[in-house]
C-alpha positions in Angstrom: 16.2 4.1 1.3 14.1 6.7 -0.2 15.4 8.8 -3.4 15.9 12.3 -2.3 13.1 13.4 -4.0 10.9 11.6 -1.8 11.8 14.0 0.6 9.9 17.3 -0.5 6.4 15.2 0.4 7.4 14.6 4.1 8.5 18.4 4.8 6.2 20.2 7.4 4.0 22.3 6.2 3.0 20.3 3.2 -0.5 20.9 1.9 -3.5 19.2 0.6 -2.2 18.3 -2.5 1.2 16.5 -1.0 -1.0 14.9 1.8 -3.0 13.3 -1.9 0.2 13.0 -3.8 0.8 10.4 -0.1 -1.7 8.5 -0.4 -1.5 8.2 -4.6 1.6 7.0 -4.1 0.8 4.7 -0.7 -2.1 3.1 -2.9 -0.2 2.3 -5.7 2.9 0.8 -4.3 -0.1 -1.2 -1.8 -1.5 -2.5 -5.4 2.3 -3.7 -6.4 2.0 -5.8 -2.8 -1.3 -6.9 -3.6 -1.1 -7.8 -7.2 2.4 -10.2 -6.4 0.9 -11.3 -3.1 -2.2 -13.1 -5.6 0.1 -13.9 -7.9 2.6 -15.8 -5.1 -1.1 -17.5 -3.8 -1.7 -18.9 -7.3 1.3 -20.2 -7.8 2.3 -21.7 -4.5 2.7 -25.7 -4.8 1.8 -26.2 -1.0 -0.8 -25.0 1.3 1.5 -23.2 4.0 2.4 -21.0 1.0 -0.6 -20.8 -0.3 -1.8 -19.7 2.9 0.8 -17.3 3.7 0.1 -15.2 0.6 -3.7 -15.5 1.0 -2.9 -13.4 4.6 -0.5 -10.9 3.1 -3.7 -10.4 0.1 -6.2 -9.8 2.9 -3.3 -7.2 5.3 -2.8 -5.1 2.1 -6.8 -5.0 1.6 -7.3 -4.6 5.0 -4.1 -1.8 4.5 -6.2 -0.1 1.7 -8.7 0.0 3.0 -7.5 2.2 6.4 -5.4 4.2 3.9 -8.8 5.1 2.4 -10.3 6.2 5.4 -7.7 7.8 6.8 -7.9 10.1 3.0 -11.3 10.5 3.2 -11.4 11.6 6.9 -8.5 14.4 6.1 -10.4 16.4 3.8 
């Protein structure tokens, strides 16, 4: 569950700068994902691990990627 503070991005009415504050946020916690997903994919002893984590690296690419679009495509 979210802190309450999280709540004041996802009121209607927001503006530009929440809707950036979003996707600051989105990207960053994406990068966490990303950075433990390589990490998980260098240090897996088998291939079915190794291969798990090498498709969770290329969904949160993939993930920030969209996220990027959908940013740019906003403004």
């Amino acid at each position: 569950m979210m802190p309450a503070a999280d709540n004041r991005s996802r009121t209607a009415g927001g503006d530009a700068g929440d809707l950036g504050l979003l996707f600051h946020r989105l990207n960053n916690q994406l990068g966490i994902i990303l950075a433990n997903a390589e990490l998980l994919e260098a240090k897996s002893s088998d291939e079915m691990g190794r291969a798990r984590a090498a498709q969770v690296v290329a969904s949160v690419l993939d993930a920030m990627t969209t996220a990027r679009e959908i940013r740019l495509r906003t403004r």
